[in-house]
Structure formats: structure tokens, C-alpha cells
N, C-alpha and C positions, 0 to 999 in steps of 0.2 A: 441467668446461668446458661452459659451453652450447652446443648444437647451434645450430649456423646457420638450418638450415633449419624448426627448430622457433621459432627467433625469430623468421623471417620468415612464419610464418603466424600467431604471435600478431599482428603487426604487422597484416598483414591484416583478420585478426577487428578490431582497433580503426578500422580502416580501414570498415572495414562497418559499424560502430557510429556511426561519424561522417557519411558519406555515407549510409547505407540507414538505418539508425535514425533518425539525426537526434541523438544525443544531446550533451549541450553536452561544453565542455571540459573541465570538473573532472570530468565523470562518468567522460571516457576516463582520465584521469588515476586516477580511483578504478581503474579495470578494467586499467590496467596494474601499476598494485601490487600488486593480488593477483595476477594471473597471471604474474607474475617469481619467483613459488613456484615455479609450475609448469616453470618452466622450470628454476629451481636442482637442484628435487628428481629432474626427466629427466635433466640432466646430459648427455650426450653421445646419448643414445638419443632415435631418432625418439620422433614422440608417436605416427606408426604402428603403433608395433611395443610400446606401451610397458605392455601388459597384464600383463607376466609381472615387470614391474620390482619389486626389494623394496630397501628398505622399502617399502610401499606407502602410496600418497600422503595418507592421514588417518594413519598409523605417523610419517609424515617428518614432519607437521604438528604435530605432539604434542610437538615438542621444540624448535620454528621460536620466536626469540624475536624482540621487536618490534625493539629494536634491542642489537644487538650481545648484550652479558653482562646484556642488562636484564631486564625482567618476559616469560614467555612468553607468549603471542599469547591477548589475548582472547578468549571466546567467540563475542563476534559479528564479529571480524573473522575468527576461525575460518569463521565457518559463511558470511562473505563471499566469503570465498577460494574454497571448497568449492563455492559456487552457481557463481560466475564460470565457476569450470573446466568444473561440468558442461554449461552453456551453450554454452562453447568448442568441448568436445569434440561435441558435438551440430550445433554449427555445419560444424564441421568433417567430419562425417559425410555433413551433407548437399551439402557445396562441392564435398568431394574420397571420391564414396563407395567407387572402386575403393582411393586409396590408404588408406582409415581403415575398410576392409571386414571389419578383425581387432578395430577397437574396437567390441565387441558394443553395445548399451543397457543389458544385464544389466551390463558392466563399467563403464560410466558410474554407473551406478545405485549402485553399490559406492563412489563418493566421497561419502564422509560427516564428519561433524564427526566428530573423533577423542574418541577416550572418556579422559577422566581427573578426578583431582579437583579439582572444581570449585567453589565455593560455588552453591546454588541456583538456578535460572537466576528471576526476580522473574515473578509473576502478569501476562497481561496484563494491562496498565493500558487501558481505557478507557474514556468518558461513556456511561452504559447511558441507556436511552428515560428511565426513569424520574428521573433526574435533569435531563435534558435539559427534562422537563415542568416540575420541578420551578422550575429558572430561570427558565423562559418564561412562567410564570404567575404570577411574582413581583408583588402590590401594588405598585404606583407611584405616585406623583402623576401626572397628565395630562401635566404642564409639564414635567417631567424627562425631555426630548427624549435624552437622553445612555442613559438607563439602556432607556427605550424601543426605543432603537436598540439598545442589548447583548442584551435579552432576545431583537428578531428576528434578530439577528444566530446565536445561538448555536443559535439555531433554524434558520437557516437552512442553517447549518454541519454539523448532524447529520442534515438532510432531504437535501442536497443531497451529503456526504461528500469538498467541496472542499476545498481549503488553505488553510487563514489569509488565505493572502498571494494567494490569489486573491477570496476575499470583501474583502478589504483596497482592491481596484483593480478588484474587478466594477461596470460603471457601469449605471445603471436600463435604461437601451435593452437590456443582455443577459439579462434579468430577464423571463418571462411566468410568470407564477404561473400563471394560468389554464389556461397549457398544460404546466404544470410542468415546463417547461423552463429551461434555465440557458445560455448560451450563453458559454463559458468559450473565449474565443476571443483569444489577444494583438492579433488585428487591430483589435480591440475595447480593448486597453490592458490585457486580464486578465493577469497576471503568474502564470502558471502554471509547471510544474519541465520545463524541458527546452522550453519554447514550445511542446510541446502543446497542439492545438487540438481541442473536441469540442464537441460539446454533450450537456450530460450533463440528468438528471432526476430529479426530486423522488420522495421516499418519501411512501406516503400514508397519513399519519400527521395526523386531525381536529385535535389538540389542539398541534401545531405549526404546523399550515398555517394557524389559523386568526390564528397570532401573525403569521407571516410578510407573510400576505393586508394585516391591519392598517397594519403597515408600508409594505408595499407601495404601498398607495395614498395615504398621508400623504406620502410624498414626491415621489410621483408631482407631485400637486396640489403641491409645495413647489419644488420642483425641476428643470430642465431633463435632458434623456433621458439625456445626455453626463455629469451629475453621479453622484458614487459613489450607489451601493444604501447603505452601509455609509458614512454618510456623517459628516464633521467636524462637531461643533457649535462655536457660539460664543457663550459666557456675556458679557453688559453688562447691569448693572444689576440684577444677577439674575435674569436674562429667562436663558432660553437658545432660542437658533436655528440652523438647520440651513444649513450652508454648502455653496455649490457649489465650491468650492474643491477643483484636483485631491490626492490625499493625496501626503502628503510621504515624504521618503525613510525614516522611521522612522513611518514608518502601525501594520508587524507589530509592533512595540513598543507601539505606543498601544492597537492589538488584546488586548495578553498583559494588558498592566496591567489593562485594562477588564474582560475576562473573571475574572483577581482580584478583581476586584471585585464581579463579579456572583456569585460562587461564595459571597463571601466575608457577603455580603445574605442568601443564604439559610440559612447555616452551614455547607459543606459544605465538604470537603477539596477544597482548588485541583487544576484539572486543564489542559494546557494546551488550546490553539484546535486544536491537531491530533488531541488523543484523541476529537474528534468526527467526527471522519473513521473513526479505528478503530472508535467506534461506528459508525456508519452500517456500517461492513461488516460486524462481528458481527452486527447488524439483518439485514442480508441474507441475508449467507450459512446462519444457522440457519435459513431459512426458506425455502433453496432447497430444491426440488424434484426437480430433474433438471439436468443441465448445462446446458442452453440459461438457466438461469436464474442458476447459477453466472459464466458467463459475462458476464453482463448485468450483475452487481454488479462483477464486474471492468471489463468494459467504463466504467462508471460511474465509477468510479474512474482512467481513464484511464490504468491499467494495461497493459503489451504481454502477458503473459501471465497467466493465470489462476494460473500456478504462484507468481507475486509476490505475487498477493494472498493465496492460499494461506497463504502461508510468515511474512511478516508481518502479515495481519491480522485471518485464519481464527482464531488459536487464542483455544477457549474459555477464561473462567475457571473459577478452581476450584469456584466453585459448582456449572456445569455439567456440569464433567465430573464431580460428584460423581453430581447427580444423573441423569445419563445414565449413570452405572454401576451407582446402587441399580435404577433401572429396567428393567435386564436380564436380572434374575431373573423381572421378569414375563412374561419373551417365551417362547416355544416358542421350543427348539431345529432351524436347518434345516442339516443336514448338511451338505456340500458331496459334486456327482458330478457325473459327468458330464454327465446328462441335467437338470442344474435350468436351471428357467427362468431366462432372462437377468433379468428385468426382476425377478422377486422375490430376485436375488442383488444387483441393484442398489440395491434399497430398502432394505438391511440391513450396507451398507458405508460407507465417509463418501465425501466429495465427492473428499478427497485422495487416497484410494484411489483412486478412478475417472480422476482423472488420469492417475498412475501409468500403469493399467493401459489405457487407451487410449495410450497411446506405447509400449507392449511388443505392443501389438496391432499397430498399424498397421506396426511393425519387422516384426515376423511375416508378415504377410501382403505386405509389399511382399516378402519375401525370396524 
């Protein structure tokens, strides 16, 4: 039997979601279906108290099937479920800290995707630089305004690390190259996830920017400020020209197919308009430095937490991970003790690590 009072603070947390977050209606709806786990699996016991509960909650998760006698629960709705909760639980720590003062971080930390067999989990998938040049510096004819507009488009897509479906409805006015900025604003008609509004900024990257720049100013000169970036053509007489025409309710469709097609010019395995976004944060993330810089890809991304980016869009391929592990036999080995320096412990851990381990900190020292 579910506990009341533990329903009543799930309710809550979506309550906070909707008001504090801002997040739309299918996303609360996502974030109640997984945390009606969490309540099945507590049963009658507060979520105060609920440290000591067994099975324990990736154990109960490992046998939870999707519906009824059907298939058991995916991997990534697994590891859905799992994020929500530690969220909740987090939230919940900070709302109500006297009554959730027994749910450690260490025991939050402890929910995890449950272990079993599974088929492989598949390589990330997504547009590495070098393909991304590959399209954008595709031969064209001059006059083929269509393929012109794809090559900056996909350019723009991996510089910038937006959604389809905001390059789809980004109109020239929220566009400065020069200041490599982007200004991804619904007030603007950008159709972004959840009507988040930022402005977000360009990677600098010579051999896309300079596709982008191109574009840029052909429509400029073509076009009023109001009309798409990413904009309609229309073929008569076998001319083709560029419309100011607002895009239609199937633009993201006209986006996929086009992008097939550019992939499909240069010979390359189709990928869709959003693995340029996971590219652009592979781009970054490998090359951050320090967390203020971690943050800033996240940020970028229009991300609420670095831990989101983290989780979906950090991880390497297997190239890389290969070769970040032959490369570890070239390092000196540095102990760990007491007295090592922060800053060369830092340099020798990954970014997710440091995540982690600033929220076990800051628990610590508020304690």
C-alpha cells in the first residue's frame, strides 16, 4: 500500500517542476511514471526512513516489468527511473532537511541502474568534427540554394549544439555570427524543448564558421530579419529561390530528409540533425579543462544540470576510450594521501568524478 504521505511529496516535487522549473506537461508526466516505482517499491514506509528498506531499490528494479507479464523494463527506462529518484531524493533533502536528515548522499548515491543481462548497451552514436567538415565543404553548384542552405545548416547545428527544431524556426534577427552568438529565444518564435530561453554561442571552429559566415550573409542580403536563418526554397523553372515564408508544421521533417541527403552526397552513414548536438558536446566536453568550463558546455546546451549533460552526452566512443587507456601506461603513477595536492588530483580524474565529488563535499561541510 502506498504511503500517503510519501505520495504527497512526490506530488510536490512535480509541483516544483511545473512552477519552479518551468517544465512542460509531458515532461511531468514522464517524471511521474517513473517515480510511481518509487513509491510501489516503499510500500508503506516513509521515504524518511527508507535507507534500511530491502529489496533495495535497483534489486526491486531488476524484476519491475513494463507492463504487467510483458518484457522487463528497458535499460534506459531503467536508468530513467534511477536518475528521477536520485533527483527527488536530493530535492527532497534540501526542502525538508530535518525530516530526510537519515537520507545520507552516500545512500542516494547507492541508486543505481540494477545489474543484469543485458545485450550491449550500442557505442555512442554521434557527428564527430571531421564529418561535420566533411558535409560543409561539400562541391555544389552556386545555384543550388537548397543544398547550400543544408551544408550551413549542419554547420551550424554542430557549432552551435541546438535542436533540429530550433534551427528549423531560428529567424535571421536571432543570428550574429560576428558575435557568435545565437539567440535561442521563443519570444523570437525559436521552438526550443520546454520554452527555454538563452542565448547560447558558437564553437570556434575556422572551417565551419567560415560555411556559416557565407550563408549568413546571402540571406541576409535575400531576406527580411523576421524570415528563417534555415530558410524554405522554391524551385520554378529550375531556378530555385529562397522564401520568406514562415516554416510549416512539418519543417523537422523537411530538416531529416535534407540532412539524408547531404550525408547521403558525400557517401557517408546517415546520422540524424540531433547527433550534432551530441557532437558539439563531445567537442567540448573533451576539452574541457576545469569545471567552470564543463559548465559552460552545459550551460550551452541549455542544460539545468551539468549532471544531464554528463549522463547523456559526455560519453566517449570506443575509439577513445581505447585510446585513453593505451595511454596510461605512459603516465607516472601518483598515489593517493593525504597531503596530495588538490589541483594535481584534479588533473588526473574525469570531469564526472568531480561532479560526484563536489556534492559529497559540500554535504560534508554543510554537516
Amino acid at each position: 500500500m502506498v504511503n500517503r504521505r510519501n505520495y504527497r511529496w512526490v506530488r510536490e516535487y512535480l509541483e516544483y517542476l511545473d512552477e519552479v522549473k518551468q517544465l512542460n506537461s509531458r515532461s511531468i508526466g514522464r517524471y511521474w511514471s517513473y517515480l510511481r516505482h518509487l513509491l510501489f517499491w516503499a510500500d508503506d514506509v516513509l521515504f524518511s526512513r527508507i535507507v534500511n528498506v530491502r529489496p533495495t531499490f535497483p534489486s526491486y528494479l531488476k524484476n519491475v516489468r513494463a507492463y504487467g507479464d510483458g518484457d522487463l523494463l528497458a535499460p534506459e527506462s531503467l536508468k530513467k527511473i534511477v536518475n528521477t529518484s536520485k533527483r527527488f531524493f536530493i530535492w527532497a533533502k534540501m526542502t525538508y532537511p530535518s525530516e530526510f536528515r537519515l537520507v545520507a548522499r552516500a545512500w542516494i548515491d547507492t541508486l543505481v541502474v540494477p545489474r543484469r543481462d543485458v545485450p550491449p548497451v550500442p557505442d555512442h552514436e554521434f557527428v564527430t568534427l571531421e564529418e561535420t567538415v566533411l558535409l560543409a565543404t561539400l562541391e555544389i553548384d552556386e545555384d543550388n540554394l537548397a543544398l547550400r542552405r543544408d551544408r550551413a545548416g549542419v554547420s551550424m547545428l554542430y557549432l552551435s549544439g541546438m535542436r533540429g527544431g530550433a534551427l528549423a524556426s531560428l529567424p535571421i534577427e536571432a543570428v550574429d555570427v560576428d558575435a557568435r552568438e545565437v539567440r535561442q529565444w521563443p519570444s523570437l518564435g525559436v521552438k526550443t524543448k520546454g520554452r527555454k530561453s538563452a542565448t547560447t554561442y558558437l564553437l570556434e571552429i575556422p572551417e565551419l564558421l567560415s560555411v556559416v559566415k557565407e550563408w549568413d550573409a546571402f540571406v541576409r542580403a535575400q531576406l527580411p530579419p523576421t524570415a528563417m536563418w534555415y530558410t524554405p526554397t522554391v524551385s520554378q523553372w529550375g531556378q530555385q529561390r529562397l522564401s520568406a515564408n514562415p516554416p510549416g508544421d512539418n519543417r523537422n521533417i523537411a530538416l531529416v530528409k535534407r540532412v539524408r541527403k547531404l550525408f547521403a552526397a558525400v557517401g557517408l552513414p546517415y546520422k540524424s540533425p540531433h547527433k550534432f548536438r551530441h557532437g558539439h558536446a563531445v567537442y567540448g566536453l573533451l576539452r574541457a579543462r576545469d569545471m567552470a568550463d564543463y559548465k559552460a558546455v552545459s550551460m550551452n546546451l541549455m542544460h539545468a544540470t551539468v549532471e544531464v549533460t554528463d549522463g547523456i552526452y559526455a560519453p566517449p566512443s570506443k575509439d577513445e576510450i581505447r585510446r585513453r587507456i593505451t595511454q596510461m601506461s605512459e603516465r607516472s603513477s601518483t598515489p593517493l594521501s593525504a597531503d596530495i595536492d588538490p589541483a594535481t588530483f584534479s588533473r588526473n580524474v574525469s570531469n564526472a568524478y568531480l561532479v560526484s565529488a563536489l556534492g559529497i563535499a559540500a554535504e560534508r561541510l554543510s554537516s
